[in-house]
C-alpha positions as CSV (number, residue, x, y, z in Angstrom):
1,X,10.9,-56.5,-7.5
2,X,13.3,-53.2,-7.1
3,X,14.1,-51.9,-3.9
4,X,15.8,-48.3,-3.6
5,X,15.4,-44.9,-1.1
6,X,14.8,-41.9,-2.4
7,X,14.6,-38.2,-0.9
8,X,11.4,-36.1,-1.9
9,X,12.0,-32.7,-0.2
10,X,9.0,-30.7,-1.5
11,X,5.2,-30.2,-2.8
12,X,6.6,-29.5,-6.4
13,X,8.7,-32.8,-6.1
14,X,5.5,-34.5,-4.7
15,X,4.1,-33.6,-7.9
16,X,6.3,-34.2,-9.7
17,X,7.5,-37.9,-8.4
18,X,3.9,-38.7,-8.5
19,X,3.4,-37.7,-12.3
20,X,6.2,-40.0,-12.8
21,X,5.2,-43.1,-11.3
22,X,1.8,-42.6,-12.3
23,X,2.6,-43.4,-16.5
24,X,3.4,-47.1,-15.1
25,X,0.8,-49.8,-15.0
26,X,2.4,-51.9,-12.1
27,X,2.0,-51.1,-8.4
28,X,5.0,-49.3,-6.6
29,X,4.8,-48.8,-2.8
30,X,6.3,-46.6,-0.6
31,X,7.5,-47.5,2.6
32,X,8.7,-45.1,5.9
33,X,9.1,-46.7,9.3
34,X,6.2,-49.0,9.3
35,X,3.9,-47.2,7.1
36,X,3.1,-48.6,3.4
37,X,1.3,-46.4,1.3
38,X,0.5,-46.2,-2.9
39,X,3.3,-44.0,-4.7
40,X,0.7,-42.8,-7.1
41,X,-1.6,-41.5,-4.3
42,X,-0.7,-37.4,-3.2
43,X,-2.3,-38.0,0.4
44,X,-0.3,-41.0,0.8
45,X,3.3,-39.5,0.4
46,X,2.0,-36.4,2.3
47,X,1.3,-38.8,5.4
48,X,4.8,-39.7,5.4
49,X,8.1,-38.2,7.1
50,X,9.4,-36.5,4.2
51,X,12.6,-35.5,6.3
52,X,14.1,-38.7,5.8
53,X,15.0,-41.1,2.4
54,X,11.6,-43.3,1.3
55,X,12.3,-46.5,0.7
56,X,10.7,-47.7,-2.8
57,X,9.4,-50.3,-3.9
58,X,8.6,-51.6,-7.6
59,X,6.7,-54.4,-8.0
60,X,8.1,-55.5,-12.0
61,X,11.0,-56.9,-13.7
62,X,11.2,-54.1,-16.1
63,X,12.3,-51.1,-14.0
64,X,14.8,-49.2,-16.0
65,X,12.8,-46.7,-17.6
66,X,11.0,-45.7,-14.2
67,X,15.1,-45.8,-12.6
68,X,16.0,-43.4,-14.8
69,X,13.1,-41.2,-14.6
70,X,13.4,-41.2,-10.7
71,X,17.1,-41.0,-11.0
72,X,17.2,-37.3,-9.4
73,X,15.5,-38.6,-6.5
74,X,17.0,-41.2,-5.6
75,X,19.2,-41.5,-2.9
76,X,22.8,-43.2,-3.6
């Protein structure tokens, strides 16, 4: 499992972030405060504080591909 934040600011980069994750078979999870929701679900990451970094979660051992798709959202 990969742990990272990243910062989604807008509906287009809601969109966008969940295009991306959805191409990838394994389950990544979102997590803000105390809230866990899917990263591939558009409701989900709208019912979260998107004024603060998102703390991601994938659950695989292969991750690089999805890393460097993410990469301009990820918070360093």
């Amino acid at each position: 499992m990969k742990t990272f934040d990243v910062q989604i600011s807008s509906i287009g980069d809601v969109k966008n972030f969940v295009n991306i994750v959805g191409k990838y078979d394994f389950d990544i999870d979102l997590i803000s405060d105390r809230y866990v929701v899917d990263a591939k679900s558009i409701m989900g990451i709208f019912s979260l504080d998107l004024t603060k970094p998102i703390k991601v979660q994938l659950h695989s051992e292969d991750t690089q591909s999805i890393e460097a798709e993410l990469a301009p959202y990820i918070v360093k």
